[in-house]
matplotlib code that plots the C-alpha trace (Angstrom):
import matplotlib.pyplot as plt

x = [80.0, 79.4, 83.0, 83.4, 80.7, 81.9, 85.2, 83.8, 80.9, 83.9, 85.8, 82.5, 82.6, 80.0, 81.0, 79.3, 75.8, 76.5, 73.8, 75.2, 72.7, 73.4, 72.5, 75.1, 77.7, 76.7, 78.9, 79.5, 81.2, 84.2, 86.5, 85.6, 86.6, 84.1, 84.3, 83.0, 81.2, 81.0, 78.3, 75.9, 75.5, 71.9, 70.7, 72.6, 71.3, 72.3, 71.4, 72.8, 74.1, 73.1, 69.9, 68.1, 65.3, 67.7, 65.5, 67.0, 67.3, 67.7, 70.6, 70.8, 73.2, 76.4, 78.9, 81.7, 85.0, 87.2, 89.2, 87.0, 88.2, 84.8, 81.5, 79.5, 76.5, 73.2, 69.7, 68.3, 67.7, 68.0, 64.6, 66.0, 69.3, 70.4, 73.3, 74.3, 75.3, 72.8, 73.4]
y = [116.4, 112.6, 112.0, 115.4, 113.9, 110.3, 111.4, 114.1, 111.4, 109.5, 112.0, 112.6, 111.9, 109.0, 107.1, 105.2, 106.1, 109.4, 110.9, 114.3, 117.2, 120.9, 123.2, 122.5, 124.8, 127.0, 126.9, 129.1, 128.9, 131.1, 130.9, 127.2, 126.9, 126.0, 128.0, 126.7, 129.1, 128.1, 126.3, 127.3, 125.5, 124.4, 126.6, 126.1, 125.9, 127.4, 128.3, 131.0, 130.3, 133.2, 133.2, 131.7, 130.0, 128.5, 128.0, 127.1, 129.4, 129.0, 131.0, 131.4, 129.6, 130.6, 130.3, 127.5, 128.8, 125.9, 124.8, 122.7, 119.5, 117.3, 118.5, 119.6, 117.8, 119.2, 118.4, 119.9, 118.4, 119.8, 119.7, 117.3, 116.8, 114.1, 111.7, 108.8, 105.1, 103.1, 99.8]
z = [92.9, 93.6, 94.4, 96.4, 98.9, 98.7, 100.0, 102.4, 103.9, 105.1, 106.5, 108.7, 112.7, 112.8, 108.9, 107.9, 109.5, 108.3, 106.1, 104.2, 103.7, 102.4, 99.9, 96.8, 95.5, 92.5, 89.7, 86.3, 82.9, 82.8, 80.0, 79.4, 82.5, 85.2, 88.3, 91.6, 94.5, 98.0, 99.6, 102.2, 105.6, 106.8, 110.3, 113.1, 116.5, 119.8, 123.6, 125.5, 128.8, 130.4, 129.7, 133.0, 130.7, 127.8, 124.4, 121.4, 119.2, 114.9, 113.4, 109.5, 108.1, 106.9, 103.9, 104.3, 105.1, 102.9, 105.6, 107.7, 109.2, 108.6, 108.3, 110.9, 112.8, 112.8, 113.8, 110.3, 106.7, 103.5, 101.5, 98.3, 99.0, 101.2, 100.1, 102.0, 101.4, 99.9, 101.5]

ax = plt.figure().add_subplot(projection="3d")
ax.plot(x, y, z, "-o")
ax.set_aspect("equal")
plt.show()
C-alpha cells in the first residue's frame, strides 16, 4: 500500500501539500494469491441549487469506481488514516 499512495499523492491536484485520507481497501487470500477489494470514499458533501435556503448536506460515501483521474478533494478526515509527506 505505501507505494500505491506514494504514486497516487502525486498524482493529486494540489502535490505536494496534499494530505491523503480514506478508508483502505480490504484484501483476502485466494489461492495464495492475494486478492484486493475496492476502497470506500469518505462523505461527500453537496448543496442543491434549488433549494432557496442552500445547507449542506452529508452523503454517504461510495465505492471507487477504478478509473478515476486523481483523487478527489474533500473537507473530511479519516479517523487513523492520514498519509502525507513527512518533510
Amino acid at each position: 500500500w505505501d507505494e500505491k499512495y506514494r504514486q497516487e499523492i502525486e498524482i493529486t491536484s494540489n502535490y505536494p501539500k496534499s494530505v491523503l485520507s480514506s478508508y483502505p481497501p480490504g484484501f483476502s487470500e485466494q489461492n495464495h494469491a492475494i486478492r484486493e477489494s475496492s476502497g470506500a470514499r469518505l462523505c461527500s458533501c453537496d448543496t442543491l441549487p434549488q433549494d432557496p435556503n442552500p445547507i449542506v448536506r452529508i452523503n454517504t460515501g461510495i465505492g471507487y469506481r477504478g478509473n478515476e483521474p486523481r483523487p478527489t478533494q474533500i473537507p473530511y478526515i479519516a479517523a487513523g488514516f492520514f498519509f502525507a509527506r513527512a518533510e
